[in-house]
C-alpha positions as CSV (number, residue, x, y, z in Angstrom):
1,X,0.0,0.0,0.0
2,X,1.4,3.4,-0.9
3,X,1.3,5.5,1.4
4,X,1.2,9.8,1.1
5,X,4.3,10.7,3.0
6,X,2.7,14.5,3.6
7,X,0.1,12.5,5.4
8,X,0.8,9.5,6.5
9,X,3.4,9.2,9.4
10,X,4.8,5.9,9.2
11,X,6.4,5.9,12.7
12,X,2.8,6.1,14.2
13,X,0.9,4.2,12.2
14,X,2.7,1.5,11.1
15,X,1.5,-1.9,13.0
16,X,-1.9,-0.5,14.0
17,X,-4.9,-2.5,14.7
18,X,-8.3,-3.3,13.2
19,X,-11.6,-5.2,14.6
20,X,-14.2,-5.0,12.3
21,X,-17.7,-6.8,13.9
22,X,-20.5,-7.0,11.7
23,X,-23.8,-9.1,12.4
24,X,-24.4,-12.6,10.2
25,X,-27.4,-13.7,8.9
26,X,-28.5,-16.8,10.6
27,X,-29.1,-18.4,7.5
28,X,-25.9,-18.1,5.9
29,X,-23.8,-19.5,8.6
30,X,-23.6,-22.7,7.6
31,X,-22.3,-21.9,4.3
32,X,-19.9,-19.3,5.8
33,X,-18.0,-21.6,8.3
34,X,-17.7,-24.1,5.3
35,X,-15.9,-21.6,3.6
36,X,-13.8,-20.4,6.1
37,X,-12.8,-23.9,6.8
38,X,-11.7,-24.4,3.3
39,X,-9.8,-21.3,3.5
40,X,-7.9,-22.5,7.0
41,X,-7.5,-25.4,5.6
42,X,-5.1,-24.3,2.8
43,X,-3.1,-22.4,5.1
44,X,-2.9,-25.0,7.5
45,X,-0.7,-27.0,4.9
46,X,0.6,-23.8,4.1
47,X,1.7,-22.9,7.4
48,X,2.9,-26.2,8.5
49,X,5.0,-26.4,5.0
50,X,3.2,-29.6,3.8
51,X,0.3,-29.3,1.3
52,X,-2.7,-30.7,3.1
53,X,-5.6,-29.1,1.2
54,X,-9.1,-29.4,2.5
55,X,-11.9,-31.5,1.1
56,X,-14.4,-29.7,-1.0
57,X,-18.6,-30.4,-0.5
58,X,-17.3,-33.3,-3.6
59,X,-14.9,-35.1,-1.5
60,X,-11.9,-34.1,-3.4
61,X,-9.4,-31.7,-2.2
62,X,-9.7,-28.5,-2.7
63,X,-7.5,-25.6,-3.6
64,X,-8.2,-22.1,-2.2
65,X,-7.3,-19.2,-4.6
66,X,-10.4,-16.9,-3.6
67,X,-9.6,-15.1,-0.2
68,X,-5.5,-15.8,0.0
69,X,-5.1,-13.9,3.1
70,X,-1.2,-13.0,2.0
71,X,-2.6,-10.5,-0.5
72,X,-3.8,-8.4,2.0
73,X,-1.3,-5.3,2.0
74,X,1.0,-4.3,4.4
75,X,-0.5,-6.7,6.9
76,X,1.5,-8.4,9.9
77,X,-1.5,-10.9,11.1
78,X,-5.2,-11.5,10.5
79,X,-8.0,-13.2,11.6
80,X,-12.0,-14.7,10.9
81,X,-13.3,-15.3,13.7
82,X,-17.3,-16.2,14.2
83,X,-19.0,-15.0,17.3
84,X,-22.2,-17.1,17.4
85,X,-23.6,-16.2,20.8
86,X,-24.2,-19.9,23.2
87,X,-26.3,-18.7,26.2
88,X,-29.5,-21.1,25.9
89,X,-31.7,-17.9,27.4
90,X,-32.8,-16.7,24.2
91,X,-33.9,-13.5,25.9
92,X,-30.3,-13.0,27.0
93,X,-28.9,-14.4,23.4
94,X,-26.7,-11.8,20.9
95,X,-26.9,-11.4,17.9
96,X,-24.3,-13.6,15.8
97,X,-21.1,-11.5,14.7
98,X,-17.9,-12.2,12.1
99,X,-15.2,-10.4,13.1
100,X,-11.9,-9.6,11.1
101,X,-8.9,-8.8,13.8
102,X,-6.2,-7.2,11.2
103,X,-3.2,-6.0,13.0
104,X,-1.5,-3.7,9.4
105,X,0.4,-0.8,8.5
106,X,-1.5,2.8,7.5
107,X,-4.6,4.3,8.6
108,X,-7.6,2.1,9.0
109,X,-9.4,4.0,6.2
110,X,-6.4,3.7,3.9
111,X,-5.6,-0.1,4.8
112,X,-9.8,-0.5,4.4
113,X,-8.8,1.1,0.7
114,X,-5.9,-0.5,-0.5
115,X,-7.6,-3.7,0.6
116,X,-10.8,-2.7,-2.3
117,X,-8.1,-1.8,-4.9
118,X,-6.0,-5.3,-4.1
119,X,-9.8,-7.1,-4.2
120,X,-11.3,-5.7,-7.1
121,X,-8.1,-5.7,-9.3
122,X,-8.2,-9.2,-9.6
123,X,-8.7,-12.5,-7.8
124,X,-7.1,-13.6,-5.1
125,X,-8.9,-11.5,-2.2
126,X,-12.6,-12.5,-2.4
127,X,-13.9,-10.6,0.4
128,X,-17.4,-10.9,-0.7
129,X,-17.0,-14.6,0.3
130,X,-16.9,-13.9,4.1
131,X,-18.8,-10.7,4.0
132,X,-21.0,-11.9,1.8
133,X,-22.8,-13.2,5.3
134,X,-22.8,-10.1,7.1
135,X,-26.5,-8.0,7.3
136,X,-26.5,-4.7,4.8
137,X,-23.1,-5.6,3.7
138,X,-22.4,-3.3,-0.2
139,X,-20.2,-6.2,-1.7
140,X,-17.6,-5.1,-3.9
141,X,-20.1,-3.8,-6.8
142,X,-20.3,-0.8,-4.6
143,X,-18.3,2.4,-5.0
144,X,-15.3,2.3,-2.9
145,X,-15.7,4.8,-0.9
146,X,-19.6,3.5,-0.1
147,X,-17.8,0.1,0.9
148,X,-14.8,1.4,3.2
149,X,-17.1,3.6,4.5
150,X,-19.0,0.4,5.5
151,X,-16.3,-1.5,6.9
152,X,-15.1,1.6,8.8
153,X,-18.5,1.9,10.5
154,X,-18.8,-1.4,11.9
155,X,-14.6,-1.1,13.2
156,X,-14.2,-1.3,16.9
157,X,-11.1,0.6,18.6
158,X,-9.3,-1.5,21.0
159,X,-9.2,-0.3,24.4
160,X,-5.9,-1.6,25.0
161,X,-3.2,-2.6,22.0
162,X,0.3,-3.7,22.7
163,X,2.8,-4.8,19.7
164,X,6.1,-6.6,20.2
165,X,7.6,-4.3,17.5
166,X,5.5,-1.3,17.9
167,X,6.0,1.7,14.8
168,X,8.0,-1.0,12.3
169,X,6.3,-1.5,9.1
170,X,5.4,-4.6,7.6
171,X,7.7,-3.9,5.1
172,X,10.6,-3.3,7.4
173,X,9.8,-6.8,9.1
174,X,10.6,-8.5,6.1
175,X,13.6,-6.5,4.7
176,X,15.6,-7.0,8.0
177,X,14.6,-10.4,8.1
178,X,15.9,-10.9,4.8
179,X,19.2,-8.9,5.3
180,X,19.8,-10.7,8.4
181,X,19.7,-13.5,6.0
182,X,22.0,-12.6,3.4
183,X,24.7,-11.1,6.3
184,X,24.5,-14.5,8.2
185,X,25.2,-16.3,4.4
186,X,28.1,-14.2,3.6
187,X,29.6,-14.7,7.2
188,X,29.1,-18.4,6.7
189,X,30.7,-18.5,3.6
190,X,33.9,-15.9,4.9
191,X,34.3,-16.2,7.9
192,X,38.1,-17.5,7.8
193,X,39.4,-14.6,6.0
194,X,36.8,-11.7,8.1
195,X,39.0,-9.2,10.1
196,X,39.5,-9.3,13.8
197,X,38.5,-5.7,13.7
198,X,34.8,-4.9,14.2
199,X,34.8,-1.9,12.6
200,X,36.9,-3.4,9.3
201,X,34.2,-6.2,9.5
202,X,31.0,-3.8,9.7
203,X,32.4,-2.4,6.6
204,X,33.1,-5.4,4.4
205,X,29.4,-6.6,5.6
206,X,27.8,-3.4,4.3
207,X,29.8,-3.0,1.2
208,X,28.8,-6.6,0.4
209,X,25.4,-6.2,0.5
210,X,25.5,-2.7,-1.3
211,X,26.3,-4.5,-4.5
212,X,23.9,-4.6,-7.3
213,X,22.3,-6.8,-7.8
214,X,21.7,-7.4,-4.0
215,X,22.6,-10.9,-3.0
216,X,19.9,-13.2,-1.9
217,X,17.6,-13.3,-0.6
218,X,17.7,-9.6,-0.6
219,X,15.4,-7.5,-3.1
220,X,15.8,-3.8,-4.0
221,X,15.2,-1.3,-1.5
222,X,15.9,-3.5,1.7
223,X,18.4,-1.3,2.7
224,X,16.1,1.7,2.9
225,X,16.8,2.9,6.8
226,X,14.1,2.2,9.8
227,X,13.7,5.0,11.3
228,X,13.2,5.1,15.1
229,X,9.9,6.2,16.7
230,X,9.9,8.1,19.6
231,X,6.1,7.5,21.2
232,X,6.4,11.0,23.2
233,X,6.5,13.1,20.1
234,X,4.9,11.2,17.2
235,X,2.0,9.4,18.9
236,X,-1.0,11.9,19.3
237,X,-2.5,9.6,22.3
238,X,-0.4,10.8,24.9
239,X,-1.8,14.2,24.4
240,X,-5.4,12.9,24.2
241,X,-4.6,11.4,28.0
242,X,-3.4,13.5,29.4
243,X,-6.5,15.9,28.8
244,X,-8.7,13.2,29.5
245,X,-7.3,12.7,33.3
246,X,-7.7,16.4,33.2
247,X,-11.3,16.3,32.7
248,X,-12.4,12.8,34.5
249,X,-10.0,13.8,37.5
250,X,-8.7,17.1,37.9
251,X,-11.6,19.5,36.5
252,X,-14.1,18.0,38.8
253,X,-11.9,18.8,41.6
254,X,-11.7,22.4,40.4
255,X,-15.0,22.6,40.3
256,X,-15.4,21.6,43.8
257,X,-13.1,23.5,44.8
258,X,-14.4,26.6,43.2
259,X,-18.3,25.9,44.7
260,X,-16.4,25.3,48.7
261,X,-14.8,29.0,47.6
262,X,-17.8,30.4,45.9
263,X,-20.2,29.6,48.7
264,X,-17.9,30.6,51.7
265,X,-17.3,34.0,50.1
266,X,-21.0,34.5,49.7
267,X,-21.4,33.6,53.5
268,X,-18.7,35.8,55.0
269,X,-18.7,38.1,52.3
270,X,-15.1,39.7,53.2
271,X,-12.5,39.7,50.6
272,X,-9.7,39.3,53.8
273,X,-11.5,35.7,53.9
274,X,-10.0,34.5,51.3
275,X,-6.2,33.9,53.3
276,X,-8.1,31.6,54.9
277,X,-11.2,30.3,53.0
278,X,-8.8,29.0,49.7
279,X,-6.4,27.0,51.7
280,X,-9.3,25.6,53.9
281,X,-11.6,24.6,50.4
282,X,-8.3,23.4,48.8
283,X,-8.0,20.8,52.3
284,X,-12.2,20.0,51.9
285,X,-11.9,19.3,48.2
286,X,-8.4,16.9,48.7
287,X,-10.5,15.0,51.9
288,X,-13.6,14.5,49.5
289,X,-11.6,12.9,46.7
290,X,-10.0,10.8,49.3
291,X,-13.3,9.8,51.0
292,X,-14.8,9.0,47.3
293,X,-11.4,6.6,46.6
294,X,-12.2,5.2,50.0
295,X,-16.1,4.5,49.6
296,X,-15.1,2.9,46.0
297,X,-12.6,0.9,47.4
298,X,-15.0,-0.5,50.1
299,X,-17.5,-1.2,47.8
300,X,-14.8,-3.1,45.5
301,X,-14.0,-5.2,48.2
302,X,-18.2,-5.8,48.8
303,X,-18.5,-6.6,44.8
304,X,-15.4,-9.1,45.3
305,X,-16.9,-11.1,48.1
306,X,-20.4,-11.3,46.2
307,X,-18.6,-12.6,42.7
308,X,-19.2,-16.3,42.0
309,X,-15.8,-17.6,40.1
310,X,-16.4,-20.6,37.5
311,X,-16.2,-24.4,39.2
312,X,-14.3,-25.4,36.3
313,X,-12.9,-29.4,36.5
314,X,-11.9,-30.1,32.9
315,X,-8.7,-30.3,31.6
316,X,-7.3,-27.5,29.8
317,X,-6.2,-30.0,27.3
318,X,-9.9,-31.5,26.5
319,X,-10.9,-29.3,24.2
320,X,-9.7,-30.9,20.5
321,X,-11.0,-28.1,18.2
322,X,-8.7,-26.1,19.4
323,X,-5.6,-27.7,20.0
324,X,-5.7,-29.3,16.6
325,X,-4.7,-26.3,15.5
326,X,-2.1,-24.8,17.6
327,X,1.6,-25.4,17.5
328,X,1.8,-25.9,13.7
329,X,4.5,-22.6,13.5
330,X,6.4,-21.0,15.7
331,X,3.5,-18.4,16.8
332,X,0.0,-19.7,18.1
333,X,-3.0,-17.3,18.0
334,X,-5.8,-17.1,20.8
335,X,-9.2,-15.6,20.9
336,X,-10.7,-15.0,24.1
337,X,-14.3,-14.3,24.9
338,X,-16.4,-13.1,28.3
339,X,-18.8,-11.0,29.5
340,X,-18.2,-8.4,31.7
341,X,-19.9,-8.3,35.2
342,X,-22.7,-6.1,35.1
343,X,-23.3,-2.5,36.8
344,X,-21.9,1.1,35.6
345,X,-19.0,0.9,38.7
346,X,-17.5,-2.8,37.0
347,X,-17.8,-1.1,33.6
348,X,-15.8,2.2,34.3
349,X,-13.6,0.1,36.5
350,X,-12.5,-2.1,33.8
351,X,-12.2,1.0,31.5
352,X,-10.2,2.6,33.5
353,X,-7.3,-0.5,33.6
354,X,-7.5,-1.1,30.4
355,X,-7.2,2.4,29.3
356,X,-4.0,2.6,32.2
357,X,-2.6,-0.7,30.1
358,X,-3.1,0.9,26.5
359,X,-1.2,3.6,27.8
360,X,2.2,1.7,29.2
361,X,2.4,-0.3,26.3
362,X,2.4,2.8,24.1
363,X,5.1,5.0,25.9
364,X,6.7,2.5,28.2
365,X,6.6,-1.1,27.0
366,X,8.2,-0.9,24.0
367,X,11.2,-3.1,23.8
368,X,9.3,-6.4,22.9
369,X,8.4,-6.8,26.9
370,X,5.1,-6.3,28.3
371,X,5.7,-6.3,31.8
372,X,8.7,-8.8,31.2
373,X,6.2,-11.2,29.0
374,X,8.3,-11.2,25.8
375,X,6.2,-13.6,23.4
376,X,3.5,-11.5,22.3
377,X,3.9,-10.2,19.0
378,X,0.4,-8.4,19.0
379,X,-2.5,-8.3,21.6
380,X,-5.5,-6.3,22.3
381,X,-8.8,-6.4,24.1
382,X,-12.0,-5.0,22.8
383,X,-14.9,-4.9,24.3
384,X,-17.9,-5.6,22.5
385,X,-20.8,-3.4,23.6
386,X,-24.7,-5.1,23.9
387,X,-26.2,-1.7,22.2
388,X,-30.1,-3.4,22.4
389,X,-31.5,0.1,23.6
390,X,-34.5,-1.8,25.5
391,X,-31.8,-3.9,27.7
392,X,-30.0,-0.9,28.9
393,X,-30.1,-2.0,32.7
394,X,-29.3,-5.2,31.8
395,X,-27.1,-5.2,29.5
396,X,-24.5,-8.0,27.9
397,X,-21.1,-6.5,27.5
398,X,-18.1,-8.4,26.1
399,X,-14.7,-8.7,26.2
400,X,-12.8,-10.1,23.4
401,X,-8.9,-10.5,23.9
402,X,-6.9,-11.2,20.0
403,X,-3.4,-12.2,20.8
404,X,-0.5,-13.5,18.2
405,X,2.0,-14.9,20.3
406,X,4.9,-17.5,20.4
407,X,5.7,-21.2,21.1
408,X,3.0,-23.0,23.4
409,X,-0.3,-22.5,24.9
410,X,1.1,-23.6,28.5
411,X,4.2,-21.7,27.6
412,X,2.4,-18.4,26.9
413,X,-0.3,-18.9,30.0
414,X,2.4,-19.6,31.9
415,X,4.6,-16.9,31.1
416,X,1.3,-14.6,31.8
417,X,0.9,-16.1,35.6
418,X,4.4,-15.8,36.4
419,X,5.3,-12.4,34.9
420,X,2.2,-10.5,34.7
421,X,-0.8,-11.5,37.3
422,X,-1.2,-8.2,38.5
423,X,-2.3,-7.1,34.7
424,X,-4.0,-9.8,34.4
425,X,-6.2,-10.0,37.2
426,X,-6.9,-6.6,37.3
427,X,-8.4,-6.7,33.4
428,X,-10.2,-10.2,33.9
429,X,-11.3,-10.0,37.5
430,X,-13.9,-7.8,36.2
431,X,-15.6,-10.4,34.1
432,X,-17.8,-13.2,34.8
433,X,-16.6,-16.4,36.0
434,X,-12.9,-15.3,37.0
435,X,-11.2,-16.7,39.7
436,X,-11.4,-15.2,43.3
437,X,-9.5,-12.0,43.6
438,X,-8.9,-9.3,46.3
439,X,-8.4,-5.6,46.2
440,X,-8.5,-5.9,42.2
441,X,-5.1,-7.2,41.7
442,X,-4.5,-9.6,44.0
443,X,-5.3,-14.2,43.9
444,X,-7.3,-14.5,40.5
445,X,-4.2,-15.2,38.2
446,X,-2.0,-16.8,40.6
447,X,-3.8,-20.1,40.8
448,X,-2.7,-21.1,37.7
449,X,-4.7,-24.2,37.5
450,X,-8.1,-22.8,37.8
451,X,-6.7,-19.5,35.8
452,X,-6.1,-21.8,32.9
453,X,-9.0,-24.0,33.3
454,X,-11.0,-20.9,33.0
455,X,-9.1,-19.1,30.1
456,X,-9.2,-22.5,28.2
457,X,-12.9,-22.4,28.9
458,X,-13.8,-19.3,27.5
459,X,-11.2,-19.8,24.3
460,X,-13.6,-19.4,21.4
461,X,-11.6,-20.7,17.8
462,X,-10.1,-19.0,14.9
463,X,-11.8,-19.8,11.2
464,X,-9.3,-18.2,9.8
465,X,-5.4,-17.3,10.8
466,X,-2.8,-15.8,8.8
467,X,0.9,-15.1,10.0
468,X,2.8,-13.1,7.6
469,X,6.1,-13.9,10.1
470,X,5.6,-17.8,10.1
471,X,9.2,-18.5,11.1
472,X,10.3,-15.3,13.2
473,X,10.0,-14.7,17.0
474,X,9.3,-11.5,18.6
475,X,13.3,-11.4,19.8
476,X,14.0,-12.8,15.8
477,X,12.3,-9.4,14.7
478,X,13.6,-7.2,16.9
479,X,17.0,-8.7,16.5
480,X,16.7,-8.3,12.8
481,X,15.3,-5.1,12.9
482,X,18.7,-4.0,15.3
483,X,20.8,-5.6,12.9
484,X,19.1,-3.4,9.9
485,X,19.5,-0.5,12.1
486,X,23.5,-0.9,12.9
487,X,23.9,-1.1,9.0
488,X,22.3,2.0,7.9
489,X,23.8,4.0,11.1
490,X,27.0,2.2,12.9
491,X,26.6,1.8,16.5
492,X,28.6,2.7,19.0
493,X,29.0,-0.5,20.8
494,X,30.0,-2.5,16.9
495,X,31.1,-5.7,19.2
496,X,27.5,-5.7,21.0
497,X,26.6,-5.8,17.5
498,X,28.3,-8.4,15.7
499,X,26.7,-10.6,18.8
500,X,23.2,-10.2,17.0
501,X,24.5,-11.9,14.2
């Protein structure tokens, strides 16, 4: 996707993220998780490197060359997944949802764009086969902007988004991968006769790969620099934050604070009050927030001892659909599903962490850790709001949680319990079924037994998953990416470097 430099930053939005939920037609279902199978079963023998095509409705194998997820542009990961709500109270059921979880480079609009120019210039990217399913959905026939204008409406933003490699372009993945390649070949091949010196060796490594034509596996243009994005300055979030604390924290404080002023001044009605009556409102107003922070607290710990976590007994091994189709790369992908606990307090509550989360991985996590977890490539939650108008006291929240991540299931659960419960349990202990926690961040997560019994639980799968880094780690892209960095710039510690490759 070509993106307008005079518009388009590429240090903030490259590797953004995209949930799209639009509602299915019950009747077309059926035909839509057929399809969707076919399509993950191509990629399945794609992925795993052995051609293992799925069976068409004729028995024979069949060959997917309508939706290739691949030719989506600029994309890092994606996703089908079908939401098809199983509460047996029909008067508590949802409607039925496909989702498409994109994690890409560019604007959503311009992504949404490049992906109707890429489908309607040919086939490959039949997106009227999944879509096809969705209620008041334009299909392709339609003018483009009528159809991104579509998909854009029906896009949910993420109320908390980390990435392991946060403001490096797809494009940039796969050029350092690929230069990492050719260095580590041409080291292989030399090595005897490289210099001692690192310097003398940085230099015969770049003037080697400067040759034309580049040497495999390079193409032209991988040496193009990656530029380094500094969050505090090219990410417009920060700014939004900060005003929003402003407004949810500080102005009604003001405004207190003006009303004890206001009030006292219209009582005494001496301007000589004031030496006394500001200081004084200013201690009234600070003892009021404190009481509210108390009461809240209180009542968390009321709501705690009232929730009912999940008497879960199966193993988290026992559930086939999904485990036939993990482990068949180096990354795994899980979707996550649960409702929230109901009342206005839960709901703000569990804005409030996962807005505090979005904001650390954006300005603070952003060496491939996440609070020392170092697996996830991309991860986000979403919540998915119940917006039936005539329910609105008793309403059916969601929260959906995407992550790419590498090696194992256990692994990756694991990693979360040992590095990160405090995270955890503070997002998840706000949703139904969770295990027993105290004071918001404390138990839930660290009985990892029931913590996995219950995540395994609520695991809904993947129709559809597309890696576009089958092979490559989070630490293998931020190593590569390193590497393609000391190239383009030599760094000051050149025997730190030559240790990357």
């Amino acid at each position: 996707m070509a993106h307008d430099a005079r518009t388009i930053d590429p240090m903030v939005h490259a590797s953004q993220a995209l949930t799209i939920a639009a509602e299915l037609i019950a009747e077309h279902i059926p035909q839509l998780r057929r399809d969707l199978a076919l399509i993950e079963g191509d990629l399945l023998g794609d992925n795993a490197g052995k051609p293992k095509p799925a069976l068409g409705t004729d028995g024979k194998p069949h060959v997917n060359t309508r939706l290739l997820p691949g030719e989506l542009p600029d994309t890092h990961f994606t996703r089908f997944v079908i939401i098809d709500d199983a509460k047996t109270d029909v008067t508590r059921r949802l409607p039925p949802l496909l989702v498409w979880e994109s994690n890409h480079d560019g604007t959503a609009e311009e992504y949404l764009g490049a992906a109707y120019d890429r489908a309607t210039a040919g086939p490959g990217l039949e997106l009227d086969l999944v879509f096809g399913a969705c209620k008041d959905y334009p299909t392709l026939q339609a003018p483009r902007a009528r159809w991104v204008a579509w998909m854009a409406g029906k896009s949910i933003r993420a109320s908390a988004f980390y990435c392991g490699y946060r403001g490096v372009a797809k494009k940039h993945v796969d050029a350092a991968g690929r230069v990492h390649e050719a260095v580590r070949r041409f080291l292989d091949a030399d090595r005897d006769r490289l210099p001692a010196d690192p310097r003398q060796r940085h230099t015969m490594i770049r003037d080697y790969l400067a040759q034309r034509p580049p040497p495999r596996p390079m193409a032209a243009g991988d040496l193009e620099p990656i530029p380094r994005r500094d969050p505090f300055t090219d990410d417009p979030r920060l700014r939004r934050a900060i005003w929003q604390l402003l407004r949810i924290v500080v102005v009604p404080m003001v405004v207190v604070f003006a009303v004890l002023v206001g009030a006292t001044m219209a009582w005494r009605q001496r301007w000589s009050s004031l030496l006394w009556v500001v200081p004084g409102a200013a201690i009234v107003t600070i003892a009021l927030a404190v009481a509210v922070v108390l009461v809240l607290r209180r009542y968390l710990y009321f709501r705690e001892g009232r929730d009912k976590p999940d008497d879960i007994h199966r193993a988290v091994h026992a559930r086939p659909d999904l485990i036939a189709v993990e482990d068949r790369i180096v990354q795994n992908q899980l979707t996550h599903l649960v409702d929230l606990k109901p009342g206005l307090f839960r709901y703000v509550l569990q804005h409030v962490v996962l807005r505090a989360i979005d904001l650390l991985a954006r300005f603070v996590y952003l060496d491939g850790h996440l609070g020392n977890i170092t697996s996830i490539h991309f991860g986000r939650w979403v919540v998915l709001k119940d917006r039936r108008w005539w329910r609105l006291w008793r309403r059916r929240d969601r929260l959906v949680f995407f992550s790419n991540y590498d090696f194992s299931w256990d692994s990756y659960l694991g990693e979360f319990v040992d590095r990160q419960a405090t995270g955890l349990t503070a997002v998840w202990s706000n949703t139904e079924g969770f295990p027993r926690t105290t004071r918001l961040i404390n138990d839930g997560a660290r009985d990892e037994e029931r913590f996995k019994q219950w995540a395994r639980s609520r695991q809904i799968p993947s129709q559809v998953w597309w890696s576009g880094v089958r092979q490559s780690s989070v630490e293998n892209v931020n190593n590569d990416v390193e590497i393609h960095r000391g190239l383009a710039s030599p760094p000051s510690d050149l025997r730190r470097w030559m240790l990357r490759l």
